[in-house]
VMD Tcl script that builds the backbone (N, CA, C; Angstrom):
set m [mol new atoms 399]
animate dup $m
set s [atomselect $m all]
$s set {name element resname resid chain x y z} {
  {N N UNK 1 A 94.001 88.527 105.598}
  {CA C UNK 1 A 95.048 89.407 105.102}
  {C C UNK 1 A 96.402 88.731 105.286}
  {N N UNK 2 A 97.176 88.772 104.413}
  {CA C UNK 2 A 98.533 88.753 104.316}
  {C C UNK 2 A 99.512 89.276 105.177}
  {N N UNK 3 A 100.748 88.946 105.566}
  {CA C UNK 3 A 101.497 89.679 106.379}
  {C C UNK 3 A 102.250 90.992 105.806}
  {N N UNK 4 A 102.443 91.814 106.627}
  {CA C UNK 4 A 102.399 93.524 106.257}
  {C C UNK 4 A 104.233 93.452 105.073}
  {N N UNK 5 A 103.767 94.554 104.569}
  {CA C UNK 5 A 105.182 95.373 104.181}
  {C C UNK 5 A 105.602 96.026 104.629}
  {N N UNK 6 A 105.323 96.500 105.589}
  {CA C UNK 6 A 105.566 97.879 106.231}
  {C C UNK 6 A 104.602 97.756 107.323}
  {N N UNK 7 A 105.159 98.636 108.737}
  {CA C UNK 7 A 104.404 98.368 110.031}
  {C C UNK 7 A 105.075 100.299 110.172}
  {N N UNK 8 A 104.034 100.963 110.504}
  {CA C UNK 8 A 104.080 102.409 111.111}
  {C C UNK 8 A 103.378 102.428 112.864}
  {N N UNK 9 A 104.248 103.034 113.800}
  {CA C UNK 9 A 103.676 103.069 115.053}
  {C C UNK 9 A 103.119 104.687 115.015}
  {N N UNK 10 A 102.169 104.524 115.906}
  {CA C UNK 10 A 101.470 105.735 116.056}
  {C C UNK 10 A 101.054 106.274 117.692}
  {N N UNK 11 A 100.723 107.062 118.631}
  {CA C UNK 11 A 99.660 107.101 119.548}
  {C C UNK 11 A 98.481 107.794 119.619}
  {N N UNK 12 A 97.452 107.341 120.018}
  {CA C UNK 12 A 96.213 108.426 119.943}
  {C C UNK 12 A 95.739 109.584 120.800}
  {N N UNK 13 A 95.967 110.388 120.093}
  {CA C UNK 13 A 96.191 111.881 120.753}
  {C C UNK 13 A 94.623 112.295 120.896}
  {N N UNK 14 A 94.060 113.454 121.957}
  {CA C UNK 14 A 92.328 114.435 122.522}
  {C C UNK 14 A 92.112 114.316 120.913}
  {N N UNK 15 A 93.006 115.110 119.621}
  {CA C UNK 15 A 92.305 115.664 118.909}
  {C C UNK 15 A 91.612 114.138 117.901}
  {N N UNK 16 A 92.043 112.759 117.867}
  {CA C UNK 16 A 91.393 111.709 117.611}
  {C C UNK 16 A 90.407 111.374 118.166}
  {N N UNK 17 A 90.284 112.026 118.865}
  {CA C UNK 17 A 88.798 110.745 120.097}
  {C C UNK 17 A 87.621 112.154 119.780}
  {N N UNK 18 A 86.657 111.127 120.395}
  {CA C UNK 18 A 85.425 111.889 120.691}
  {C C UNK 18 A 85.343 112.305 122.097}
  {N N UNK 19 A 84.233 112.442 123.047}
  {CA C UNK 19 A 84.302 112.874 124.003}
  {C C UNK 19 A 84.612 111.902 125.551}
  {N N UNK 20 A 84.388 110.539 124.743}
  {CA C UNK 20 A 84.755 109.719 125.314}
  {C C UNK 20 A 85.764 109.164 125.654}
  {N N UNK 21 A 86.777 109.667 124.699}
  {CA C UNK 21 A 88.366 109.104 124.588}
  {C C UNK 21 A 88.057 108.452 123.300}
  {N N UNK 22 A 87.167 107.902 122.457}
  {CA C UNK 22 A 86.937 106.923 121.459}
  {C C UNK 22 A 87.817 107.051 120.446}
  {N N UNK 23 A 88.871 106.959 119.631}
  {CA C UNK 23 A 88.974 107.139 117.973}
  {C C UNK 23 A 87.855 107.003 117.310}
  {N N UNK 24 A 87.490 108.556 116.720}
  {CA C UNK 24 A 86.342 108.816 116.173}
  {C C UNK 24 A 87.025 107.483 114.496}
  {N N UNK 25 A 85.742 107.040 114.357}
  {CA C UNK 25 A 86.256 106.054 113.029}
  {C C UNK 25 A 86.650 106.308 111.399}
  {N N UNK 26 A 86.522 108.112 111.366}
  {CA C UNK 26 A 86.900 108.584 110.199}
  {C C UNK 26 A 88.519 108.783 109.939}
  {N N UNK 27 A 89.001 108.732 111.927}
  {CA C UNK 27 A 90.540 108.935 111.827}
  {C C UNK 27 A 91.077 107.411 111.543}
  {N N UNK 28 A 90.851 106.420 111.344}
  {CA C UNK 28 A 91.148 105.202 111.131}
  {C C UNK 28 A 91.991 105.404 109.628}
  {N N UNK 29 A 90.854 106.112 108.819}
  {CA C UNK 29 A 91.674 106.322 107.228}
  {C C UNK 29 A 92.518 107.336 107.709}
  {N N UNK 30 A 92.731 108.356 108.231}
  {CA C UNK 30 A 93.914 108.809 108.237}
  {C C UNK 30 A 95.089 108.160 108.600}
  {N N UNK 31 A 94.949 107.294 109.702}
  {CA C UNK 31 A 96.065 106.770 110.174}
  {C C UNK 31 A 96.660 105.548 108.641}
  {N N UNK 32 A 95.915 105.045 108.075}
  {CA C UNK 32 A 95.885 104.551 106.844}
  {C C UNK 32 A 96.976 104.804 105.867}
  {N N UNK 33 A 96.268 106.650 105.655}
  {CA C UNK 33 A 96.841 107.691 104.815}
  {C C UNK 33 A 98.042 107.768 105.312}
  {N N UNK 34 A 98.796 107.692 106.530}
  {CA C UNK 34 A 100.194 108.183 107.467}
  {C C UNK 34 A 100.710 107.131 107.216}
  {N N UNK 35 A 100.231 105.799 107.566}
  {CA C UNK 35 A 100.753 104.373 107.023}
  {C C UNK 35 A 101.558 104.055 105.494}
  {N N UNK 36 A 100.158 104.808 104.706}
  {CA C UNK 36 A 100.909 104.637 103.441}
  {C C UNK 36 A 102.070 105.523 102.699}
  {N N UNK 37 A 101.793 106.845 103.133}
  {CA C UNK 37 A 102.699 107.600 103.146}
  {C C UNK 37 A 104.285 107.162 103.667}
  {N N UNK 38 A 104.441 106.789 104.403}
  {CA C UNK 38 A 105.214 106.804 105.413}
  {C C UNK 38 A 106.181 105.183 104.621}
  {N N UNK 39 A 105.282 104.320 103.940}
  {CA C UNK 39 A 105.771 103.283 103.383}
  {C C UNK 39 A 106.212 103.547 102.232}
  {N N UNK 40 A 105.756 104.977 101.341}
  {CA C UNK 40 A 106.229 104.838 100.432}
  {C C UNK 40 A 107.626 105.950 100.219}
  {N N UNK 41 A 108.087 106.687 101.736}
  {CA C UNK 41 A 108.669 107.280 101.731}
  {C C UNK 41 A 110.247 106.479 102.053}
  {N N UNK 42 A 109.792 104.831 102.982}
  {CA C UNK 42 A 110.514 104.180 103.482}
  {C C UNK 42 A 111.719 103.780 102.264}
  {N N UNK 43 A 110.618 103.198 100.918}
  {CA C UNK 43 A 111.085 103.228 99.567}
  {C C UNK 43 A 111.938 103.884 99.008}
  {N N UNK 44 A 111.650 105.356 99.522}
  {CA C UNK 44 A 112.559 106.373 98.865}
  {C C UNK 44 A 111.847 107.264 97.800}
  {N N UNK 45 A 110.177 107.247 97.866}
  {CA C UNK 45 A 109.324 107.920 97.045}
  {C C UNK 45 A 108.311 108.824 98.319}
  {N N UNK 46 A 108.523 110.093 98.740}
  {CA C UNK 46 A 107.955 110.944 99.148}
  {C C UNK 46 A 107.284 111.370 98.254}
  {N N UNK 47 A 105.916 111.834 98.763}
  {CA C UNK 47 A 104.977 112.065 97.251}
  {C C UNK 47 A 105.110 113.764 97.044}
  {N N UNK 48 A 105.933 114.456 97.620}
  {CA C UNK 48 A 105.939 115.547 96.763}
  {C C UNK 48 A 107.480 115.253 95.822}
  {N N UNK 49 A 107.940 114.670 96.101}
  {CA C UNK 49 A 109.379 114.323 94.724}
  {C C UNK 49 A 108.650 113.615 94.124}
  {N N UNK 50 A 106.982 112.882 94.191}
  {CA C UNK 50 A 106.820 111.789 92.840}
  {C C UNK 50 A 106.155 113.052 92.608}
  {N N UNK 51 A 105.298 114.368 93.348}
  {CA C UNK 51 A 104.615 114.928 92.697}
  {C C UNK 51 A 105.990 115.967 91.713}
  {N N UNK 52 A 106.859 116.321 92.305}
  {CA C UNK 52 A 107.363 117.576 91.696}
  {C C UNK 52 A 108.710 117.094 90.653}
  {N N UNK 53 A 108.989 115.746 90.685}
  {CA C UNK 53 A 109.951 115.319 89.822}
  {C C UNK 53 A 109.397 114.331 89.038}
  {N N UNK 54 A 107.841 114.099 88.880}
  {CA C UNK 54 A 107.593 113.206 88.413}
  {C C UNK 54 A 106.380 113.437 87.594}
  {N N UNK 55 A 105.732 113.901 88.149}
  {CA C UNK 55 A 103.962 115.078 87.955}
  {C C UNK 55 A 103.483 113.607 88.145}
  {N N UNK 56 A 102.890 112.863 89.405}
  {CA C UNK 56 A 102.472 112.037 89.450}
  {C C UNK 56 A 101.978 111.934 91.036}
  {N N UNK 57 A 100.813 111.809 90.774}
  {CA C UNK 57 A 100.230 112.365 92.637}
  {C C UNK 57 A 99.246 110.323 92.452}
  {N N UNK 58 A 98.997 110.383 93.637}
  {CA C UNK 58 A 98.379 108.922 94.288}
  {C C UNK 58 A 96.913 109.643 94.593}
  {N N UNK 59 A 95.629 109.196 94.324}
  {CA C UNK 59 A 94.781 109.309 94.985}
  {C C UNK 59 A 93.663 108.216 95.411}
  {N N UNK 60 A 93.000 107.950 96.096}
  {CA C UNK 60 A 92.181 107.458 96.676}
  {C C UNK 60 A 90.756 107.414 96.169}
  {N N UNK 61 A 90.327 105.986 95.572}
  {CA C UNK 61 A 89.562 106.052 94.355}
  {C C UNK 61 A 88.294 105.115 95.435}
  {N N UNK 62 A 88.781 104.229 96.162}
  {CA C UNK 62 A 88.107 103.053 96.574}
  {C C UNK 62 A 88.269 102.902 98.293}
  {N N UNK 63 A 87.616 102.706 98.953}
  {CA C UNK 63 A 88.065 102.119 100.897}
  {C C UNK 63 A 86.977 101.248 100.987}
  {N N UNK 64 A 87.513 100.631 102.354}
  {CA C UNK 64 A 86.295 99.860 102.358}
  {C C UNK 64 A 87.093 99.363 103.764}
  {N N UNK 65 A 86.467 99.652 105.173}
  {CA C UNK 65 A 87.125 99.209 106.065}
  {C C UNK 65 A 86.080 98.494 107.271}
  {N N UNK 66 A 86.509 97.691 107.834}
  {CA C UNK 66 A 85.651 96.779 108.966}
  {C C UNK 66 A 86.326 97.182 110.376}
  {N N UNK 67 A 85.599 97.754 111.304}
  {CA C UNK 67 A 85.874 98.551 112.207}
  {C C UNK 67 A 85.677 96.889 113.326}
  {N N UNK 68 A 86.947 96.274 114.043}
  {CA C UNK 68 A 86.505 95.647 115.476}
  {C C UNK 68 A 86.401 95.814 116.906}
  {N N UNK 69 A 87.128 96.710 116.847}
  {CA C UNK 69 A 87.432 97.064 118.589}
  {C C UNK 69 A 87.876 98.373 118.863}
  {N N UNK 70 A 87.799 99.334 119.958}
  {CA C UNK 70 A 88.131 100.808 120.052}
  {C C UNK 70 A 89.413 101.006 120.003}
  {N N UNK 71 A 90.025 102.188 119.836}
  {CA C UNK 71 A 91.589 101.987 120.213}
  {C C UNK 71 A 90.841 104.009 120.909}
  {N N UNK 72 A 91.396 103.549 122.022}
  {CA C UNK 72 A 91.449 105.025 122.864}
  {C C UNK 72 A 92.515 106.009 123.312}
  {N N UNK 73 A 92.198 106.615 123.867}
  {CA C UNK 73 A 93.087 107.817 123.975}
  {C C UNK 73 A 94.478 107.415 124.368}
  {N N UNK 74 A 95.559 108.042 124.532}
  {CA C UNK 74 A 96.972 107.368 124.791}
  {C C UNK 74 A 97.224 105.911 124.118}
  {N N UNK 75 A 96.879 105.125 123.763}
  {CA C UNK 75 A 96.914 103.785 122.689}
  {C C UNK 75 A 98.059 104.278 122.034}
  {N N UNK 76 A 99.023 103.088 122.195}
  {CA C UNK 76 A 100.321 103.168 121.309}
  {C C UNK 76 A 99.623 101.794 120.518}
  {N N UNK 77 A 99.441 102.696 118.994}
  {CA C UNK 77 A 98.732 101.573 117.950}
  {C C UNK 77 A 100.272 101.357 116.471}
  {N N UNK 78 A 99.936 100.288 116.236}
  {CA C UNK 78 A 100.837 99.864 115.215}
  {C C UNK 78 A 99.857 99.656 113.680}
  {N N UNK 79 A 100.169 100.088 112.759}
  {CA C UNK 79 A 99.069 100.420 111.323}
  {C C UNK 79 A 100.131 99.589 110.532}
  {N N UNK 80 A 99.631 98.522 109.591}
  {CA C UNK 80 A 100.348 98.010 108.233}
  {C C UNK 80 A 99.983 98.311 107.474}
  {N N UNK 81 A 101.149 97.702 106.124}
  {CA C UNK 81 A 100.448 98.516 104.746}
  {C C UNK 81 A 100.811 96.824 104.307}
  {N N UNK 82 A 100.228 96.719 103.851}
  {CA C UNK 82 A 100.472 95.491 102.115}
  {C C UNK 82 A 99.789 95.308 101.056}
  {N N UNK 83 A 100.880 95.634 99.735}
  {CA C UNK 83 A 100.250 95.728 98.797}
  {C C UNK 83 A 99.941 94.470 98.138}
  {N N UNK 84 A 98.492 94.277 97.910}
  {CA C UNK 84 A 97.675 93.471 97.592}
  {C C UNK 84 A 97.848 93.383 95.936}
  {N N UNK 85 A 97.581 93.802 95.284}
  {CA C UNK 85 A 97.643 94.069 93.836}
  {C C UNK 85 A 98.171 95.685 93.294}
  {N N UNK 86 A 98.850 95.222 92.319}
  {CA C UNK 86 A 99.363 96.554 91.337}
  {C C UNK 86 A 98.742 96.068 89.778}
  {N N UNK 87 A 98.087 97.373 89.490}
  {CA C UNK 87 A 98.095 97.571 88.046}
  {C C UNK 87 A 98.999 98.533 87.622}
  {N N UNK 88 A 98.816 98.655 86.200}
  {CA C UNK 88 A 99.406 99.766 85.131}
  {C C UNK 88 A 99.132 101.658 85.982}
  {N N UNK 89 A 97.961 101.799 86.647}
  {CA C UNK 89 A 97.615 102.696 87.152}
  {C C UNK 89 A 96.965 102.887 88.411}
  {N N UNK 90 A 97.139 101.832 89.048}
  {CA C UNK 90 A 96.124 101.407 90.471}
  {C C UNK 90 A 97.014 100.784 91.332}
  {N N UNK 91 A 96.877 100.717 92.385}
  {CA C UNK 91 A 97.712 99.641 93.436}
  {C C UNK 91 A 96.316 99.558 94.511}
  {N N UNK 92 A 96.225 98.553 95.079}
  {CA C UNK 92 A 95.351 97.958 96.249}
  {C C UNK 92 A 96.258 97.296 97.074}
  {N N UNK 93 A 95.637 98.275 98.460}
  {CA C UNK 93 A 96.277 98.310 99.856}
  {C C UNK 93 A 95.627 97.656 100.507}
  {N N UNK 94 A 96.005 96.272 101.293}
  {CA C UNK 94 A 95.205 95.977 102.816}
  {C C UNK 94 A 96.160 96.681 103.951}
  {N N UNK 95 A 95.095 96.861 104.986}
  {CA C UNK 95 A 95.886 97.689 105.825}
  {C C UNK 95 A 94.584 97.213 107.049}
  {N N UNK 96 A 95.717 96.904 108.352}
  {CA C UNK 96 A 95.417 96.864 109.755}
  {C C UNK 96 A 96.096 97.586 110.475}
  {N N UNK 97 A 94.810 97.771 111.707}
  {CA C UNK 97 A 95.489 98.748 112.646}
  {C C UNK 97 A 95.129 97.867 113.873}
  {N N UNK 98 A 96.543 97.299 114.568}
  {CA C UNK 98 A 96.933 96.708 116.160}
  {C C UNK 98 A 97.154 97.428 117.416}
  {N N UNK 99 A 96.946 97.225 118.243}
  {CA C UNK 99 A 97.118 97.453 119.802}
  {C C UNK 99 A 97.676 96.464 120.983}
  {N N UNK 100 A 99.051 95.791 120.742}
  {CA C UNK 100 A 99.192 95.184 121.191}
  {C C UNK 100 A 99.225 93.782 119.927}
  {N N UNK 101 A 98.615 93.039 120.404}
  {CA C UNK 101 A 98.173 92.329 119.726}
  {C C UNK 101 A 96.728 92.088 119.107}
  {N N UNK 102 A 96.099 93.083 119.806}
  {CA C UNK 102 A 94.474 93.099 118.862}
  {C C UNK 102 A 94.078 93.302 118.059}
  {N N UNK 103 A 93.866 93.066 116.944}
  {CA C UNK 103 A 93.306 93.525 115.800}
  {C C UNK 103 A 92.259 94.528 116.010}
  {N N UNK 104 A 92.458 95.789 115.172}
  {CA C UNK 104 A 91.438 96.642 115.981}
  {C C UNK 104 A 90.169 96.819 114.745}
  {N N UNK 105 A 91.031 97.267 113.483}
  {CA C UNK 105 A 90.495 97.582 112.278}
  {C C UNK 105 A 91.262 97.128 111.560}
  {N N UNK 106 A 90.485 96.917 109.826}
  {CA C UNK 106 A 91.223 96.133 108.552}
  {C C UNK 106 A 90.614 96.908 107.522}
  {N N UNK 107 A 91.464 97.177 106.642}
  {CA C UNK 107 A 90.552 98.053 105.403}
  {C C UNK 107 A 91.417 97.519 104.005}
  {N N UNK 108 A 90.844 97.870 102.722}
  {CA C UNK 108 A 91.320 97.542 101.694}
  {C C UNK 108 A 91.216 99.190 100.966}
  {N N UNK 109 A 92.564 99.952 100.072}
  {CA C UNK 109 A 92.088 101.052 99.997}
  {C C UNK 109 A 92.856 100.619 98.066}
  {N N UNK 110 A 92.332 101.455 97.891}
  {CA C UNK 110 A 92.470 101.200 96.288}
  {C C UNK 110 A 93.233 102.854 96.011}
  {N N UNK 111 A 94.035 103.019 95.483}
  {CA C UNK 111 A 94.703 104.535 94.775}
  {C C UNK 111 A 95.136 104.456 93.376}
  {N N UNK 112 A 94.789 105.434 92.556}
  {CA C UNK 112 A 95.153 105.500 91.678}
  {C C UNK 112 A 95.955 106.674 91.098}
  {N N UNK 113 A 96.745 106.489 90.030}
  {CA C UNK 113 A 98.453 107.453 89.693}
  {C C UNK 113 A 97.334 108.075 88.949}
  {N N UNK 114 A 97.570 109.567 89.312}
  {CA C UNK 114 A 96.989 110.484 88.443}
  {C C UNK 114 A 98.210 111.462 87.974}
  {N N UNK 115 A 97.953 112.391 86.989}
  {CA C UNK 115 A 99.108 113.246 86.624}
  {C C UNK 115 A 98.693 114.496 87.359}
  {N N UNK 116 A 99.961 114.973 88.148}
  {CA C UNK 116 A 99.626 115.976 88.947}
  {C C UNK 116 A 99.054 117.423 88.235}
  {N N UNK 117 A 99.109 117.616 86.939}
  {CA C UNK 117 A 98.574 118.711 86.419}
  {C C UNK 117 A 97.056 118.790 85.708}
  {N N UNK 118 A 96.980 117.927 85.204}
  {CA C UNK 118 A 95.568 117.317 84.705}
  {C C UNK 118 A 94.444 116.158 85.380}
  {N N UNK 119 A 94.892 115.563 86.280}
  {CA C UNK 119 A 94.297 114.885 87.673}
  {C C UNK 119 A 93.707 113.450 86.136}
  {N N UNK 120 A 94.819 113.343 85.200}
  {CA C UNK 120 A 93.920 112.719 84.595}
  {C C UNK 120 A 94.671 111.275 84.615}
  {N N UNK 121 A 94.493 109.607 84.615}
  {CA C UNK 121 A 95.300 109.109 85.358}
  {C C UNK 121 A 96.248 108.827 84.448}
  {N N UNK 122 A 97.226 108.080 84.819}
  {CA C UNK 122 A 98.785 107.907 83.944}
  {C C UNK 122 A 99.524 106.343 84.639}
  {N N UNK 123 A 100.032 105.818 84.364}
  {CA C UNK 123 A 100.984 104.846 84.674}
  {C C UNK 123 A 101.751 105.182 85.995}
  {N N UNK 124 A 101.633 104.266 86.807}
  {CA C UNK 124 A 102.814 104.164 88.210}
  {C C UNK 124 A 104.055 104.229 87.808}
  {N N UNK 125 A 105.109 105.409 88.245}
  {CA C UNK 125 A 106.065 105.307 87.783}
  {C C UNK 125 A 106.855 104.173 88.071}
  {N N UNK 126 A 107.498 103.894 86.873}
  {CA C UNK 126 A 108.135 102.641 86.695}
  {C C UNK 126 A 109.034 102.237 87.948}
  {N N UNK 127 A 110.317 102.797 88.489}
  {CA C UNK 127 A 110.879 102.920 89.671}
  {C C UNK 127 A 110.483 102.337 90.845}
  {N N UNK 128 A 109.031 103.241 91.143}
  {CA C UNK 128 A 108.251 102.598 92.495}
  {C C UNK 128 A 107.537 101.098 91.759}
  {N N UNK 129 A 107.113 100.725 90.707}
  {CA C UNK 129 A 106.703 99.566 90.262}
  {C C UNK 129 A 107.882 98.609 90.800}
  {N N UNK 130 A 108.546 99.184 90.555}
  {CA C UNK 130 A 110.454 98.128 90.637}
  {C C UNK 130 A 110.658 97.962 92.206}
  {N N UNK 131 A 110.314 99.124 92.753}
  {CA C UNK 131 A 110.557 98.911 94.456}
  {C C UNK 131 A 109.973 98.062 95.457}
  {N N UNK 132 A 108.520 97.885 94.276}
  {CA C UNK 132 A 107.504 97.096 95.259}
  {C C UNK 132 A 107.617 95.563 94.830}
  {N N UNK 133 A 108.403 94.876 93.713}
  {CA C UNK 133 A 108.320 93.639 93.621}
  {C C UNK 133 A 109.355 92.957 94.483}
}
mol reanalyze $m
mol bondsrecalc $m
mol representation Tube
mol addrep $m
């Protein structure tokens, strides 16, 4: 992977873990989801102004993540975003999640611009196309 566009800090709170303290591994994509959010708000595109000034919502078409090491309870973890490829209607995300310096997890997430009224897909608005080159 490439070096990040964006770096989001996080810590891992009871309601992430299992009984062990573990980060259960389904919260990995959330922290993902907070990552990307959070990068595209950095931009100046919060997705309810792309949804409500734009009719243009992001969804999650593709993941695919390689789990290496635990990150446990209290863990002050650091999540990147970098965008890997943009199409006309798609963008592909690599995204890691650190602890320090460990690599913990790496995923590739694929989203695609749908129109917020018809979920049917549409072009990335031009703007955020412009923000990300």
């Amino acid at each position: 992977m490439t070096s990040p566009d964006f770096r989001f800090t996080l810590r891992v709170y009871w309601e992430d873990t299992d009984a062990g303290g573990v980060v259960f591994f389904a919260n990995y994509l959330k922290y993902f989801e907070r990552a990307r959010t959070e990068w595209l708000r950095a931009m100046g595109f919060g997705q309810e102004r792309l949804r409500c000034e734009g009719g243009a919502l992001f969804v999650v078409t593709e993941t695919s993540v390689r789990y290496l090491s635990p990150a446990r309870l209290d863990d002050a973890l650091e999540v990147t975003v970098h965008l890997a490829e943009t199409g006309r209607a798609s963008m592909t995300i690599t995204q890691q999640v650190w602890r320090g310096g460990e690599l913990l997890a790496q995923g590739s997430i694929r989203i695609g611009c749908v129109d917020a009224g018809t979920f049917k897909p549409r072009r990335i608005p031009n703007e955020l196309l412009q923000a990300t080159r």
